[in-house]
C-alpha positions as CSV (number, residue, x, y, z in Angstrom):
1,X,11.4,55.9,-11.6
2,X,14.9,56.5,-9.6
3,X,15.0,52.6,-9.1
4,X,14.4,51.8,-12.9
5,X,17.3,54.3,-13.3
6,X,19.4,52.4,-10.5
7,X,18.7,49.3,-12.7
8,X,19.7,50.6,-15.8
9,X,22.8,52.1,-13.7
10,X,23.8,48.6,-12.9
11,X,22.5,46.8,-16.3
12,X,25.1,48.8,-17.9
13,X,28.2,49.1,-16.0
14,X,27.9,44.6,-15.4
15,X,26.6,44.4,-19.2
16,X,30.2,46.4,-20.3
17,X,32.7,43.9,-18.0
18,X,31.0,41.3,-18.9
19,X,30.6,41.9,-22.6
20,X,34.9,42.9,-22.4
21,X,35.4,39.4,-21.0
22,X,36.0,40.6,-17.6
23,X,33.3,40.0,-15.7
24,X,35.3,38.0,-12.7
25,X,38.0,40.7,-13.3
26,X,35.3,43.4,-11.5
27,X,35.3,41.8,-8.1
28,X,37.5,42.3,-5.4
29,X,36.3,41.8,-1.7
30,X,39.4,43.5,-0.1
31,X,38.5,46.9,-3.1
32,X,35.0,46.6,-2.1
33,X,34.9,46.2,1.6
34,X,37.9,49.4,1.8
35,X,35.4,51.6,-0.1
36,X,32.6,50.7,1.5
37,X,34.2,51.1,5.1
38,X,35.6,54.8,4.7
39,X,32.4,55.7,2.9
40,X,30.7,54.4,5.9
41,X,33.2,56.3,8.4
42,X,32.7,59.5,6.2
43,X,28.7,59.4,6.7
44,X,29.0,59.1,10.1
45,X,30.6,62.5,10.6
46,X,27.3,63.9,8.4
47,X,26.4,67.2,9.9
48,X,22.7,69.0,10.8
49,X,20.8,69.4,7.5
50,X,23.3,67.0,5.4
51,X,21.7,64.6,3.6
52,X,23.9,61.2,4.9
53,X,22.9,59.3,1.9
54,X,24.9,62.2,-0.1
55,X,27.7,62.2,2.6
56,X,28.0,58.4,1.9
57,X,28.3,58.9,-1.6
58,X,31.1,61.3,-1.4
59,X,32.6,59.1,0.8
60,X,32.7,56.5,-1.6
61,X,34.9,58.6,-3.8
62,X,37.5,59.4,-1.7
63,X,37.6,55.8,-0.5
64,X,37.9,55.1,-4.0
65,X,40.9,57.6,-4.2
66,X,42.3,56.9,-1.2
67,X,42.3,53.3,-2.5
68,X,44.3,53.7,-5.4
69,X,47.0,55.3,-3.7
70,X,47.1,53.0,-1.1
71,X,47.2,50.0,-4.3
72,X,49.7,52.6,-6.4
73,X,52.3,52.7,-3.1
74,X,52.3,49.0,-2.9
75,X,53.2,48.5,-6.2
76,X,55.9,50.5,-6.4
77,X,57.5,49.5,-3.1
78,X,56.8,46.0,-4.7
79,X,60.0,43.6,-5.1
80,X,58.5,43.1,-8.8
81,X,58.2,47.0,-9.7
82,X,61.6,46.8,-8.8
83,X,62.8,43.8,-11.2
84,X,60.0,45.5,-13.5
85,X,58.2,42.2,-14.2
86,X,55.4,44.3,-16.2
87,X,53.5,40.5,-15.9
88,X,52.8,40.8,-11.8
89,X,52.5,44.9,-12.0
90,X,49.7,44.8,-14.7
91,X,47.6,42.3,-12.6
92,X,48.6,44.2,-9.5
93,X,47.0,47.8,-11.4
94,X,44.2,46.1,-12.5
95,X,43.3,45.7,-8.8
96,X,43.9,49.0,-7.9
97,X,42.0,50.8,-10.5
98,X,39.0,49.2,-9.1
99,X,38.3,51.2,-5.8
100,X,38.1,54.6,-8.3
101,X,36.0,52.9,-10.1
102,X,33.8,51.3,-7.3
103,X,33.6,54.6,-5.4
104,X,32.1,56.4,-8.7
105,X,29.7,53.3,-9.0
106,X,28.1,54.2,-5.9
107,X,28.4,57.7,-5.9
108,X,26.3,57.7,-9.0
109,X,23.8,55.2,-7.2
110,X,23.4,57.3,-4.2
111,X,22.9,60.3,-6.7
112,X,19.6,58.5,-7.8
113,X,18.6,57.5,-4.4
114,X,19.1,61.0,-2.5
């Protein structure tokens, strides 16, 4: 049952970027690969008793988190947030916003699969 809710997890959340029109607008290598790296760093620090799948998850939000600051710092240190060409910043955000929203993705699959 947890992996027909894991499918329906993922049915969803591809149906609704892809129904908007932004289906090639969800993927970022350099988003993914950053949340995916410090999740993996966090769940290697999981402790006796811990569940690592859970720690991996958790990881994946912060990543996510951390991700968006990192994306949010660069913009505004950007020589475009400075001329405030709302044209480069908007595609810049749209970038960013995507680790959060990667890092809940998984958390919520690893909350089916621990």
């Amino acid at each position: 049952m947890k992996y027909l809710g894991i499918a329906v997890i993922i049915g969803i959340v591809f149906g609704a970027f892809v129904m908007g029109g932004g289906g090639d607008k969800a993927v970022d290598l350099l988003s993914l690969v950053f949340v995916l790296g410090v999740a993996a760093g966090h769940a290697l620090g999981v402790k006796d008793g811990e569940s690592a799948i859970k720690r991996f998850g958790d990881g994946c939000v912060r990543g996510g988190w951390l991700g968006l600051l990192i994306g949010l710092t660069l913009i505004a240190g950007s020589e475009q947030a400075a001329a405030m060409d709302v044209s480069h910043l908007m595609s810049a955000l749209s970038i960013a916003v995507l680790t959060p929203l990667y890092g809940y993705f998984f958390k919520i699959i690893t909350m089916q699969l621990d």
